[in-house]
DRENDO-1510 file (C-alpha; in Angstrom, 1 decimal, always signed):
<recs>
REC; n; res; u; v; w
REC; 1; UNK; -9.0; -38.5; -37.2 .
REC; 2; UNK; -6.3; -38.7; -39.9 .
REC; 3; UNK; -4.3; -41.9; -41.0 .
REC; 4; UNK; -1.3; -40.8; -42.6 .
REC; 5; UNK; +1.6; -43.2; -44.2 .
REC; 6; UNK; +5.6; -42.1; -43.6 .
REC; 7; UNK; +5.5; -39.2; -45.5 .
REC; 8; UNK; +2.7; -37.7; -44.1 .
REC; 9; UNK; +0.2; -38.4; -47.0 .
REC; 10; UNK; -3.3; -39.0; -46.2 .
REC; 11; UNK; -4.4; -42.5; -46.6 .
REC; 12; UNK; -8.3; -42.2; -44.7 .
REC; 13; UNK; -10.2; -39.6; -42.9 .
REC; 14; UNK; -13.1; -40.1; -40.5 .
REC; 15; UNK; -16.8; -38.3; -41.2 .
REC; 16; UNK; -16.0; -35.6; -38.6 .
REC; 17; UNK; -12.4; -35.1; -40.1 .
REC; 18; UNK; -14.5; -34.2; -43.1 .
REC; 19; UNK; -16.5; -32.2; -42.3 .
REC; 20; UNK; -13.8; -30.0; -39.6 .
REC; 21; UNK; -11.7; -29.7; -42.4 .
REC; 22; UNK; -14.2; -29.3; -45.5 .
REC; 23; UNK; -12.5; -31.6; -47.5 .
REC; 24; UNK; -13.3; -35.6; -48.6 .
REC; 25; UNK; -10.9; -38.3; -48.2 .
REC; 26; UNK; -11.1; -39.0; -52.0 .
REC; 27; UNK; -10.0; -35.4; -52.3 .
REC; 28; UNK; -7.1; -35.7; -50.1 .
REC; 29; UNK; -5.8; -39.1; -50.3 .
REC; 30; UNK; -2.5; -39.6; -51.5 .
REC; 31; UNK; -1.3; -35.8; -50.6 .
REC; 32; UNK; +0.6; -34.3; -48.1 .
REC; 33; UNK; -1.9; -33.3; -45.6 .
REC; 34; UNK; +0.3; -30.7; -44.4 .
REC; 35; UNK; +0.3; -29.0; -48.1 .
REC; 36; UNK; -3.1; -28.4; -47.6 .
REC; 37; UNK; -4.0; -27.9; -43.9 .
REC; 38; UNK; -0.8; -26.0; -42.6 .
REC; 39; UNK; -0.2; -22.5; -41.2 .
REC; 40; UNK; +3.3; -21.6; -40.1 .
REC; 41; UNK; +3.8; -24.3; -38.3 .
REC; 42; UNK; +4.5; -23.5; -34.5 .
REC; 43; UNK; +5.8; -25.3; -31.8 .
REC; 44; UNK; +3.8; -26.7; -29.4 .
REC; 45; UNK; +3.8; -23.8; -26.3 .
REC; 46; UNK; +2.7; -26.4; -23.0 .
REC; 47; UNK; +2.4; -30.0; -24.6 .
REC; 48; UNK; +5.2; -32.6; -23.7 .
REC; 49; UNK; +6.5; -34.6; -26.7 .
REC; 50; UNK; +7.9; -37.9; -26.2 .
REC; 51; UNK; +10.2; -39.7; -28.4 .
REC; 52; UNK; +11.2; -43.7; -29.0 .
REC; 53; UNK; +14.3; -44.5; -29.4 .
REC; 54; UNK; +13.7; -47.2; -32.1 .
REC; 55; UNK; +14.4; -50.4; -31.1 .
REC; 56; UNK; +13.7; -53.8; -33.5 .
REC; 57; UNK; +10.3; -54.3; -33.8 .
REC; 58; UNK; +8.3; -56.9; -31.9 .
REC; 59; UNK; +11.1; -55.8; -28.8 .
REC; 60; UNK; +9.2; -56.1; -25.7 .
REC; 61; UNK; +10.9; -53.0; -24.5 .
REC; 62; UNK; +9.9; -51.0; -28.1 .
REC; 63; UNK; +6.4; -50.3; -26.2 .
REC; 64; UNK; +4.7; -46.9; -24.8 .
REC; 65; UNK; +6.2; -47.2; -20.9 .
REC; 66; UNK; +9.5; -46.6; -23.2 .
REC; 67; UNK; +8.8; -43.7; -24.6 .
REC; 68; UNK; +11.2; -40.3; -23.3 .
REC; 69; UNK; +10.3; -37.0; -23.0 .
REC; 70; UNK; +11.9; -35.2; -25.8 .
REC; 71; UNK; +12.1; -31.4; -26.9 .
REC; 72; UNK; +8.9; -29.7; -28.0 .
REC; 73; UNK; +8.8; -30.0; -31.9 .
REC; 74; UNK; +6.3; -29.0; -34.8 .
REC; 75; UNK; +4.0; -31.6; -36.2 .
REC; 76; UNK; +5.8; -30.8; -39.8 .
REC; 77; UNK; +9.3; -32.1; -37.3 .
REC; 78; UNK; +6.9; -35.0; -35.9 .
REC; 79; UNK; +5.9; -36.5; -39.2 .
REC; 80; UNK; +9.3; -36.2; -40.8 .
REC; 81; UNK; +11.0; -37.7; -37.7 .
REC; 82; UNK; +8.5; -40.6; -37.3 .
REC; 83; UNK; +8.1; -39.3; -33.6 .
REC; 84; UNK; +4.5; -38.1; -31.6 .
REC; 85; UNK; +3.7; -35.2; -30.8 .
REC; 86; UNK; +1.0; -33.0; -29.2 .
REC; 87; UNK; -0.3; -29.6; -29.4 .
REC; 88; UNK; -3.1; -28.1; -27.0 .
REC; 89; UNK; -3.5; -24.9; -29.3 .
REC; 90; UNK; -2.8; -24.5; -33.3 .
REC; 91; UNK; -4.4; -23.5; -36.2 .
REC; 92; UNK; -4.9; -25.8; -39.6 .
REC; 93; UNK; -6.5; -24.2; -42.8 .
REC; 94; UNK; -10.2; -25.4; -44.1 .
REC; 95; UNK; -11.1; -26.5; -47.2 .
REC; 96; UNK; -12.6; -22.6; -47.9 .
REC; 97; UNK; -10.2; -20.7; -46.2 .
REC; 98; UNK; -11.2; -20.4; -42.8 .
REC; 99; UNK; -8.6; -20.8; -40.3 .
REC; 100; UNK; -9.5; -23.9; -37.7 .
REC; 101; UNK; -8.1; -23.7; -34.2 .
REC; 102; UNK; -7.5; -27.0; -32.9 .
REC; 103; UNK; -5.7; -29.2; -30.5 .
REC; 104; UNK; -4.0; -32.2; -32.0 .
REC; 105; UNK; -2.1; -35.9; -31.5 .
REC; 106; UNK; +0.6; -37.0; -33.6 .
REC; 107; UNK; +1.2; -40.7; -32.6 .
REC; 108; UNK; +3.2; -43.1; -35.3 .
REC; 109; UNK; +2.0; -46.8; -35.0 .
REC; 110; UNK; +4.5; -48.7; -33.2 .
REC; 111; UNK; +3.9; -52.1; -34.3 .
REC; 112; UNK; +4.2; -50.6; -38.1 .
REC; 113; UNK; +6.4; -47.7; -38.4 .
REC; 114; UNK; +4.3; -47.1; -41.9 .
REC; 115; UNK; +1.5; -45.6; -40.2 .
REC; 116; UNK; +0.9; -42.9; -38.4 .
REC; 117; UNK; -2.5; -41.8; -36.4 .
REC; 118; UNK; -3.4; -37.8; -36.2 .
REC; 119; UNK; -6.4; -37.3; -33.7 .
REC; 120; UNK; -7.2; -33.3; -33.5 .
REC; 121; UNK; -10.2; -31.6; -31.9 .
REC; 122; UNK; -12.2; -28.0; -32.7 .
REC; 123; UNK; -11.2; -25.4; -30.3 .
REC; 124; UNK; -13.4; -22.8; -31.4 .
REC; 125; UNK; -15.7; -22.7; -28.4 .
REC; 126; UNK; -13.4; -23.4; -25.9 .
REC; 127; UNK; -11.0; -20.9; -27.1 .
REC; 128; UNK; -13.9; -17.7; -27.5 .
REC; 129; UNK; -14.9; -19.1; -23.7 .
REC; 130; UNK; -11.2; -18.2; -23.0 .
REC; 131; UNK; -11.1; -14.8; -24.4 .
REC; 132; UNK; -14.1; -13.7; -22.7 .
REC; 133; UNK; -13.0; -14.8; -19.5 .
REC; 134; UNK; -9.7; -13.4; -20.0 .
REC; 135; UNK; -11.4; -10.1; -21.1 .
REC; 136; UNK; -14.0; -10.1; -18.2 .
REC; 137; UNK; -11.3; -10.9; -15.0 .
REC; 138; UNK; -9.2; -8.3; -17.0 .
REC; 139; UNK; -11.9; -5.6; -16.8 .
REC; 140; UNK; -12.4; -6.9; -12.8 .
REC; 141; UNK; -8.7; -6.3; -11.8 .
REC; 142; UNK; -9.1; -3.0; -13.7 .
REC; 143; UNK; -12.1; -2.2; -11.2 .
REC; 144; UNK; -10.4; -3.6; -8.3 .
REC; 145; UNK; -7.3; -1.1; -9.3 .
REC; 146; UNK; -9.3; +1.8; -9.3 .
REC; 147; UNK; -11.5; +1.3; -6.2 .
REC; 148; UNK; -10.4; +3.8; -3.4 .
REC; 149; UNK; -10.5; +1.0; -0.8 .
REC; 150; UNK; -7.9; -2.2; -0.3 .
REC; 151; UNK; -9.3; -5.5; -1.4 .
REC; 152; UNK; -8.7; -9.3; -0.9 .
REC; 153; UNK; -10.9; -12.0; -2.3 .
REC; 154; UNK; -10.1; -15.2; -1.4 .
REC; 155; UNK; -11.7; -18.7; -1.9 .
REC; 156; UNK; -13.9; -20.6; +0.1 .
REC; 157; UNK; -11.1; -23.2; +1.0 .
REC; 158; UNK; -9.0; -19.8; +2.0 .
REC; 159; UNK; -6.8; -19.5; -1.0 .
REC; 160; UNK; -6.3; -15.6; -2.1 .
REC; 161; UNK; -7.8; -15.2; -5.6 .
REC; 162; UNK; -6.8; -11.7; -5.9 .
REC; 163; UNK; -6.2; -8.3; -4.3 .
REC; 164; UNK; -4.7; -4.7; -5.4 .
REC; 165; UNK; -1.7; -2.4; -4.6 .
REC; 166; UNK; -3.9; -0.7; -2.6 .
REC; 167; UNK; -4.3; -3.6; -0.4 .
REC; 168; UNK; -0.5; -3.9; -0.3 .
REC; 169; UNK; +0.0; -0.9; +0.4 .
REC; 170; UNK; -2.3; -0.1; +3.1 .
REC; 171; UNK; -0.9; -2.5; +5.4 .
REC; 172; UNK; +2.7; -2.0; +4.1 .
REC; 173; UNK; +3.4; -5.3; +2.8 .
REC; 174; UNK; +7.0; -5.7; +1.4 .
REC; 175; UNK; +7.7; -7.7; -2.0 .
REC; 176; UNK; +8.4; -10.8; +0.4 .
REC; 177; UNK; +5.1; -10.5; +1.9 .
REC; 178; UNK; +3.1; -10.3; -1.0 .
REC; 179; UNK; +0.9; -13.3; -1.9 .
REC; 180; UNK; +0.4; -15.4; -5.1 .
REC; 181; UNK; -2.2; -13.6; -7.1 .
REC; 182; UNK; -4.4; -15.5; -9.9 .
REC; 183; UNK; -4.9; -13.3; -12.6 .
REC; 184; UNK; -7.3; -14.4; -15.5 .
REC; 185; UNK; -4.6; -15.5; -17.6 .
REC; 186; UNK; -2.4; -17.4; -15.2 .
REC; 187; UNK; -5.7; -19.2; -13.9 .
REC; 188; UNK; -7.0; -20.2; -17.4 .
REC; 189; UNK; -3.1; -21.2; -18.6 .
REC; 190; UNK; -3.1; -23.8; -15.8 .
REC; 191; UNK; -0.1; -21.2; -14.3 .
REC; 192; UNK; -1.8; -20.1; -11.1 .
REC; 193; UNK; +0.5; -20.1; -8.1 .
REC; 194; UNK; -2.4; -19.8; -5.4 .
REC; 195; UNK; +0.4; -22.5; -2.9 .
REC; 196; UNK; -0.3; -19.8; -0.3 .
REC; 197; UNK; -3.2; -19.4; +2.1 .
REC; 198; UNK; -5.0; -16.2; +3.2 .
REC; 199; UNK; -4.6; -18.5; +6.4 .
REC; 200; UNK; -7.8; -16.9; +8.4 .
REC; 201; UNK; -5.2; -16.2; +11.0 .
REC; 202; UNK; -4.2; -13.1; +8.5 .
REC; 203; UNK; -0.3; -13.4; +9.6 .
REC; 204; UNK; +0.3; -10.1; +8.4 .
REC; 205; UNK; -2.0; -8.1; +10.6 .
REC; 206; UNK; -0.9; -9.8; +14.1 .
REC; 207; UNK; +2.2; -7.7; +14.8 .
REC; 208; UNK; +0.3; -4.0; +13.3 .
REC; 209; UNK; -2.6; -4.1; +14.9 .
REC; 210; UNK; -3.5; -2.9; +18.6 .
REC; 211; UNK; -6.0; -5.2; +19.6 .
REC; 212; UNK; -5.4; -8.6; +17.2 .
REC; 213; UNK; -7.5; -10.6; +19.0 .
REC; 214; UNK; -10.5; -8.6; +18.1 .
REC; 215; UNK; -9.9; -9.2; +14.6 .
REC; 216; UNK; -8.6; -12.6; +14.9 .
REC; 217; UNK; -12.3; -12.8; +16.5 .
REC; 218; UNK; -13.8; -12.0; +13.6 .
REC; 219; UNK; -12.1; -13.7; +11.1 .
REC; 220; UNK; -12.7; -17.2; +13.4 .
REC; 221; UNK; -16.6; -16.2; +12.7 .
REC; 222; UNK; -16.3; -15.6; +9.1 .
REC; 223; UNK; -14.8; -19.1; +9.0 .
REC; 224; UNK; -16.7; -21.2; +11.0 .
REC; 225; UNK; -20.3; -19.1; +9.5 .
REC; 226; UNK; -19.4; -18.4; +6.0 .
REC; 227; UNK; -22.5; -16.3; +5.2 .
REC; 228; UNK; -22.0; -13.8; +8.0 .
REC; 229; UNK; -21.1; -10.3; +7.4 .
REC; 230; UNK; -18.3; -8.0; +8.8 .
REC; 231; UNK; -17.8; -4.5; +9.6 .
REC; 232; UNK; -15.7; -3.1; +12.0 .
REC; 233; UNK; -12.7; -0.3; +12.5 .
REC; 234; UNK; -8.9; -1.7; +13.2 .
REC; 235; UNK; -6.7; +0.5; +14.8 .
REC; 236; UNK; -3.0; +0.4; +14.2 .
REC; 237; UNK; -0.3; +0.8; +16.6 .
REC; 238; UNK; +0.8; +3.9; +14.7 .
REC; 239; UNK; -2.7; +5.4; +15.1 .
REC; 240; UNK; -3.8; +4.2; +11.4 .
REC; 241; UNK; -7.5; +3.9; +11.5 .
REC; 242; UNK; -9.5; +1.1; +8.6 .
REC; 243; UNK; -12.4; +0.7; +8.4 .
REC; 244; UNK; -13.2; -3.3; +7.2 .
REC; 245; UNK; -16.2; -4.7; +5.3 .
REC; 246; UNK; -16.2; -8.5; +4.7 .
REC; 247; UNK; -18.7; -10.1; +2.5 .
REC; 248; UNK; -19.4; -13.5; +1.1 .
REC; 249; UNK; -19.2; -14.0; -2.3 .
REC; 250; UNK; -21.5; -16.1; -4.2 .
REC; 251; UNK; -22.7; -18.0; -7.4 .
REC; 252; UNK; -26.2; -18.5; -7.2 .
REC; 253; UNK; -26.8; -19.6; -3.7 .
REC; 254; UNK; -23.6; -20.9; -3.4 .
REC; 255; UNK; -21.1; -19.2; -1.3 .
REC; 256; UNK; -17.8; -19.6; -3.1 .
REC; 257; UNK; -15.6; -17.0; -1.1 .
REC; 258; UNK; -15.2; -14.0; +0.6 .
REC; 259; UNK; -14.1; -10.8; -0.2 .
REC; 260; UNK; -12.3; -8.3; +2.4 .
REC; 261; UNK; -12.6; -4.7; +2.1 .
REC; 262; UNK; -10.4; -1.9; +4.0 .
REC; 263; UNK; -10.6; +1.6; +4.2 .
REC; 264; UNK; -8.6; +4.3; +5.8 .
REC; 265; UNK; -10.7; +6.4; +7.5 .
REC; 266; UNK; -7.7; +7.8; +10.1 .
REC; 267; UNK; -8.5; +11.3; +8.9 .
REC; 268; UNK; -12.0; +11.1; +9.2 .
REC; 269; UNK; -12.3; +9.7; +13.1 .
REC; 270; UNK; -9.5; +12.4; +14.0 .
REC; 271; UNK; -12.1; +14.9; +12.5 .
REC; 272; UNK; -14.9; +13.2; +14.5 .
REC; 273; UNK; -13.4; +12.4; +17.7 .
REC; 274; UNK; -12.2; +16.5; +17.7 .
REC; 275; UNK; -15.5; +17.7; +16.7 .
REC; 276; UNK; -17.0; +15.5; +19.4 .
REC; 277; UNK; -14.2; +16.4; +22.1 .
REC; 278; UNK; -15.1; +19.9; +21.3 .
REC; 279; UNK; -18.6; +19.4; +22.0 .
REC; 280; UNK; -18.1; +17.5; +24.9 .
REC; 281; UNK; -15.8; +20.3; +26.2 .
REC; 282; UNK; -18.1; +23.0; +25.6 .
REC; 283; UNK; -20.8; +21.1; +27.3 .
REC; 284; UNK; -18.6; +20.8; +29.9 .
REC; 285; UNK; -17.8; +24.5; +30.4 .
REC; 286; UNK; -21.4; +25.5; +30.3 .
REC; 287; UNK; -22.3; +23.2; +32.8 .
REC; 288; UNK; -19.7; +24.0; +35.4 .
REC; 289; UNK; -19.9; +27.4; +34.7 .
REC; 290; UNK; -24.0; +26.8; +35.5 .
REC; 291; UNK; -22.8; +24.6; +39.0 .
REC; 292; UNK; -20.4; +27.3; +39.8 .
REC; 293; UNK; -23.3; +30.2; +39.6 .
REC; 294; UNK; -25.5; +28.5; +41.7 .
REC; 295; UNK; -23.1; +27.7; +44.7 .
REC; 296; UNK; -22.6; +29.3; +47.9 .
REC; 297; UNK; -19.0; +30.7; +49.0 .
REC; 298; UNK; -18.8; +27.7; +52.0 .
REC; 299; UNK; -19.4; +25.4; +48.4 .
REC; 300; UNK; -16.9; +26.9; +46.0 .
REC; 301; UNK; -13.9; +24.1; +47.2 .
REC; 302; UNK; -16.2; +21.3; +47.0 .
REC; 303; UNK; -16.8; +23.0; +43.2 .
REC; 304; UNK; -13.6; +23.3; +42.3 .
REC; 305; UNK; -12.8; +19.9; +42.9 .
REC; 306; UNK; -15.6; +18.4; +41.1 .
REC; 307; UNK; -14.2; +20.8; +38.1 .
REC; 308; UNK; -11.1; +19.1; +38.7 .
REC; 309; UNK; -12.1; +15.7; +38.2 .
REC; 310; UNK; -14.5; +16.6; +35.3 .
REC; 311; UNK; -12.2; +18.1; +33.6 .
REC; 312; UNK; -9.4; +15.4; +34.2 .
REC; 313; UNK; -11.8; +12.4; +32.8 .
REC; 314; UNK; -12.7; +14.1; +29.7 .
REC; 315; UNK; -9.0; +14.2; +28.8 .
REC; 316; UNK; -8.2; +10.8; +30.0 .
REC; 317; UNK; -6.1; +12.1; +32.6 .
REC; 318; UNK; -5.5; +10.7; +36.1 .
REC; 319; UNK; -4.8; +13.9; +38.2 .
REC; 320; UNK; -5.4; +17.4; +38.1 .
REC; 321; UNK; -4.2; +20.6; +39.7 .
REC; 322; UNK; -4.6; +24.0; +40.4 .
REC; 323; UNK; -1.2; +25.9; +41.4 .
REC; 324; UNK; -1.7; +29.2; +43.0 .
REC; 325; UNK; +1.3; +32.1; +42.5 .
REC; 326; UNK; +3.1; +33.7; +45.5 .
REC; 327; UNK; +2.7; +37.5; +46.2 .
REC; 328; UNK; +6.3; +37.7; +45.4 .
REC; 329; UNK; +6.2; +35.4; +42.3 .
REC; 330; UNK; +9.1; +33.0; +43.3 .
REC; 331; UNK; +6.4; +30.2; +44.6 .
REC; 332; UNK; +3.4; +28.1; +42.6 .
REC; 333; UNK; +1.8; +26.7; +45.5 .
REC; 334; UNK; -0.6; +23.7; +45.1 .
REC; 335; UNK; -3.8; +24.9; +46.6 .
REC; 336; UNK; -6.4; +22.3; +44.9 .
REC; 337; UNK; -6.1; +18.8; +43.9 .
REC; 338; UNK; -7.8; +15.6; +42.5 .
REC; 339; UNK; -6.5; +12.3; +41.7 .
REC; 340; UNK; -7.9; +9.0; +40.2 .
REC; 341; UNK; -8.4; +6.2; +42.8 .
REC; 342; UNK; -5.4; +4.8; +43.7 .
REC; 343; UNK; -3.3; +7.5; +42.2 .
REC; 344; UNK; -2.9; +9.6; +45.1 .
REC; 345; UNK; +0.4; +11.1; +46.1 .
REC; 346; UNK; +1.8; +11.4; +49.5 .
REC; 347; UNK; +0.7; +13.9; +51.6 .
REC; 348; UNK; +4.3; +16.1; +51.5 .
REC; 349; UNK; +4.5; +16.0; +47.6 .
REC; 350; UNK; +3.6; +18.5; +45.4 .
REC; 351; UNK; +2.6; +21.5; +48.1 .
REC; 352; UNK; +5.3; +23.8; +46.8 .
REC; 353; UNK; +7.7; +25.0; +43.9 .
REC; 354; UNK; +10.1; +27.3; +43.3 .
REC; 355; UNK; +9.9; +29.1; +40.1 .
REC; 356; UNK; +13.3; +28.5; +39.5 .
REC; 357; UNK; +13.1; +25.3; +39.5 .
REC; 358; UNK; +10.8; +25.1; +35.8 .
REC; 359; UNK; +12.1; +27.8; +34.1 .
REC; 360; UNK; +10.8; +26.5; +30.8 .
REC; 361; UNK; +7.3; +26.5; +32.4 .
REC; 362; UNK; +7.6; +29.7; +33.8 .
REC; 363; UNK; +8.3; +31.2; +30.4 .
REC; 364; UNK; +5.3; +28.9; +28.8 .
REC; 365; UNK; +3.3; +31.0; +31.2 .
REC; 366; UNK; +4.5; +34.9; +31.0 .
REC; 367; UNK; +3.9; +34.2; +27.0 .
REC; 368; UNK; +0.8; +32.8; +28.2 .
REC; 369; UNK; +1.0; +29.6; +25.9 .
REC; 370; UNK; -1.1; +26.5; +26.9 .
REC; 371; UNK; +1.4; +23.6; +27.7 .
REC; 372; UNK; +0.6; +20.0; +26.0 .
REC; 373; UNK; +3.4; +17.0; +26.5 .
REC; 374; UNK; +1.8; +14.2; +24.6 .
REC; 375; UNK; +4.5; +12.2; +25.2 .
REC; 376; UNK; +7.2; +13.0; +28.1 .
REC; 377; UNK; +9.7; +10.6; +26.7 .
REC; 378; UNK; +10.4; +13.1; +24.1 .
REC; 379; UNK; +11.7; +15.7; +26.3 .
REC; 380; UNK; +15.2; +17.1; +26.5 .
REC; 381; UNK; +16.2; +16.3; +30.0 .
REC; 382; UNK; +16.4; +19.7; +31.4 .
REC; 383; UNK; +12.6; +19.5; +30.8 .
REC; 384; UNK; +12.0; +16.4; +31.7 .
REC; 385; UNK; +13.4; +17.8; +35.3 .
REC; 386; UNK; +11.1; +20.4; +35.6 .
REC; 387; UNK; +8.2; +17.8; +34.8 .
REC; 388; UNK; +9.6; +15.7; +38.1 .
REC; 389; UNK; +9.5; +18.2; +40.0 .
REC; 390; UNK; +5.2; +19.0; +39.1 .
REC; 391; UNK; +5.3; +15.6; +39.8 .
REC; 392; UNK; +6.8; +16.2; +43.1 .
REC; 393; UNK; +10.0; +14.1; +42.7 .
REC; 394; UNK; +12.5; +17.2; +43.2 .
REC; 395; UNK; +13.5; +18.8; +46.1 .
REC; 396; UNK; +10.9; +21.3; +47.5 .
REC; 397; UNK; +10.7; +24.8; +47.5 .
REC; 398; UNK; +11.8; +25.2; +51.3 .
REC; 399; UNK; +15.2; +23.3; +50.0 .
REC; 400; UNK; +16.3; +25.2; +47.2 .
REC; 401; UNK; +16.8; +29.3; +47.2 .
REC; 402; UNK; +14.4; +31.4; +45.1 .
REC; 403; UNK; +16.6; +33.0; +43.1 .
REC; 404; UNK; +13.9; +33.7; +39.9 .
REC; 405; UNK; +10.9; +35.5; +39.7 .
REC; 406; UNK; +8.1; +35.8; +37.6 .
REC; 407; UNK; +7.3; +39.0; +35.9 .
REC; 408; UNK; +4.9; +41.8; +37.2 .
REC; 409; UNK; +2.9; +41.5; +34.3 .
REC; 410; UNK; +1.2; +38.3; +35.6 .
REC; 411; UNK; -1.2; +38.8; +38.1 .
REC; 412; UNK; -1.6; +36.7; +41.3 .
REC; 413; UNK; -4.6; +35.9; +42.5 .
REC; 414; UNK; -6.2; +33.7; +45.1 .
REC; 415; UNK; -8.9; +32.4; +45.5 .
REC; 416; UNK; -11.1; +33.7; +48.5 .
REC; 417; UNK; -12.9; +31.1; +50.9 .
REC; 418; UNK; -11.7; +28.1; +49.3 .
REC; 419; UNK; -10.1; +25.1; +50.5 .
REC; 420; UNK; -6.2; +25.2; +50.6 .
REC; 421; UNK; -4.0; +22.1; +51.0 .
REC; 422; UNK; -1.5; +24.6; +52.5 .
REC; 423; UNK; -1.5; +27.9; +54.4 .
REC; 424; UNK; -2.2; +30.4; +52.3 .
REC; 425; UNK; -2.0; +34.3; +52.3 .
REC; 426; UNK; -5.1; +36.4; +51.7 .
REC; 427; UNK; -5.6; +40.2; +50.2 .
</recs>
């Protein structure tokens, strides 16, 4: 602590002033304490300076209530003004040369405007604290960056501490949807704008996801048991597959937050789930092909149903057919059958259809191309015509002339002995 007249002159110093600055007060008393212990003088970058609008002294209203807030000055401004002053981060010069960084508080004695009182602190410590921090969550976001996976960490209370573009990008989040991040800098500064909540409802997931309750399930646990552990695949409505890791984050025993991990594995479960369909399929073949083999002729039907509904479930379908060409080629007549429970069509729908009617279909089948419609909606409607009428919503065959054929090329063949769900003609 400094007491300093008007001019800014030292008139005492306190033990610790002393030995801060490595001067004594007989040394410096009667100079300008500024000669000896100023940098450039800076303005103070946070601190909130208030001024007195001098009044008489010994007025009841000259007192500290009264003081205004007042533009951020220097102290060199401060002392030659007569008005206080603070500054959370400066630098004054030491007796041998070493810069000091301190903190300071300029306050001129109001009872005896003669006098003026400067209180300043060592910010060494505090300051290398600082850097290291600043260094260290610098070095994290860097890690965070560079990770292949999305993150979110958030607080214990639920506020986000941080996340990367990965994150945002991931689930697609537009500048407005962003949250306040806390980077090291803005944290330590006091400038963190953490006013919005990771919210364990996770707003931003609710209208992308295909089953949000599950997750919302989840996220409910990691609340109300803050130690327990997440992982689990969410599966977008556009087909986007991550994979999500949630773990609690911890300082000693403490758990202080969470952090939420996401990767997109879509490519990787398309790969499985096609590998595994493959193997499944192949299984399947070997085994009918094994049932078939070992049946009698009176069986085959009962066989070739069983192959229709086998076949139908492993593709997640709910009906199957097997359409049997004409001798002439103008007809596909439905010979065999199978439908899920309570998916059965009438019995006068799909028996017969003329080839003319699905001449796309019919051309699909001279080039001998497999036909997949993953989604019908898609269709031009000439197609989507011939589809109704597979599905038995056109007119039948016996209402509408042949008038196309199918080429020679592709044989007709029918099946000998087996069950028929019309008449059918035998070679």
């Amino acid at each position: 602590m400094c007491l300093l007249d008007s001019q800014g002159c030292v008139l005492a110093l306190n033990p610790e002033a002393e030995r801060l600055l490595g001067w004594r007060e007989s040394e410096l008393a009667g100079t300008l304490l500024l000669d000896r212990i100023s940098l450039k003088q800076k303005k103070a970058k946070k601190s909130k300076v208030l001024r007195s609008d001098r009044l008489p002294e010994n007025s009841p209203q000259n007192s500290p209530q009264n003081f205004q807030i007042e533009t951020k000055i220097s102290l060199t401004e401060a002392i030659a003004n007569h008005q206080p002053c603070r500054n959370s981060d400066d630098r004054f010069f030491c007796r041998d040369g070493k810069v000091l960084p301190v903190s300071y508080c300029y306050t001129p004695a109001i009872s005896d405007s003669k006098i003026a009182v400067l209180v300043f602190f060592d910010i060494t410590e505090p300051k290398h604290r600082t850097r290291e921090q600043e260094r260290s969550l610098s070095m994290l976001q860097g890690v965070l960056e560079s990770a292949d996976a999305g993150i979110l960490a958030v607080e214990r209370n639920g506020n986000i501490c941080s996340y990367n573009q990965k994150f945002v990008e991931m689930w697609g989040l537009t500048a407005n949807e962003k949250f306040g991040r806390s980077p090291a800098r803005d944290s330590i500064a006091g400038k963190s704008d953490l006013n919005k909540q990771a919210t364990t409802l996770f707003p931003f997931a609710l209208h992308q996801l295909k089953s949000p309750q599950k997750f919302l399930k989840n996220v409910m646990k990691v609340s109300a048991h803050p130690d327990a552990q997440i992982d689990d695949l969410l599966e977008f409505k556009t087909g986007k597959i991550l994979e999500v890791n949630s773990l609690p984050s911890k300082v000693g025993e403490k758990t202080v937050g969470r952090v939420w991990s996401f990767r997109d594995v879509t490519e990787r479960k398309r790969v499985e789930q096609a590998l595994q369909y493959r193997v499944e399929f192949e299984s399947l073949i070997t085994s009918l092909s094994t049932h078939f083999i070992s049946l009698s002729v009176s069986e085959i039907d009962r066989g070739i149903d069983r192959a229709l509904q086998a076949t139908a479930n492993l593709s997640g379908f709910d009906r199957s057919y097997i359409y049997l060409l004409s001798e002439d080629r103008t007809r596909a007549e439905n010979t065999y059958e199978w439908c899920a429970p309570g998916r059965e069509m009438p019995a006068n729908k799909l028996q017969t259809i003329a080839i003319a009617q699905i001449p796309w279909i019919a051309a699909k089948i001279q080039a001998f191309e497999s036909i997949h419609i993953p989604e019908i909606g898609e269709l031009p409607p000439q197609i989507l015509a011939e589809i109704a009428c597979i599905q038995g919503n056109n007119p039948t065959a016996d209402e509408r002339p042949a008038t196309e054929h199918l080429p020679d090329k592709i044989p007709a063949k029918t099946p000998n002995n087996s069950r028929s769900k019309v008449p059918q003609k035998h070679q």
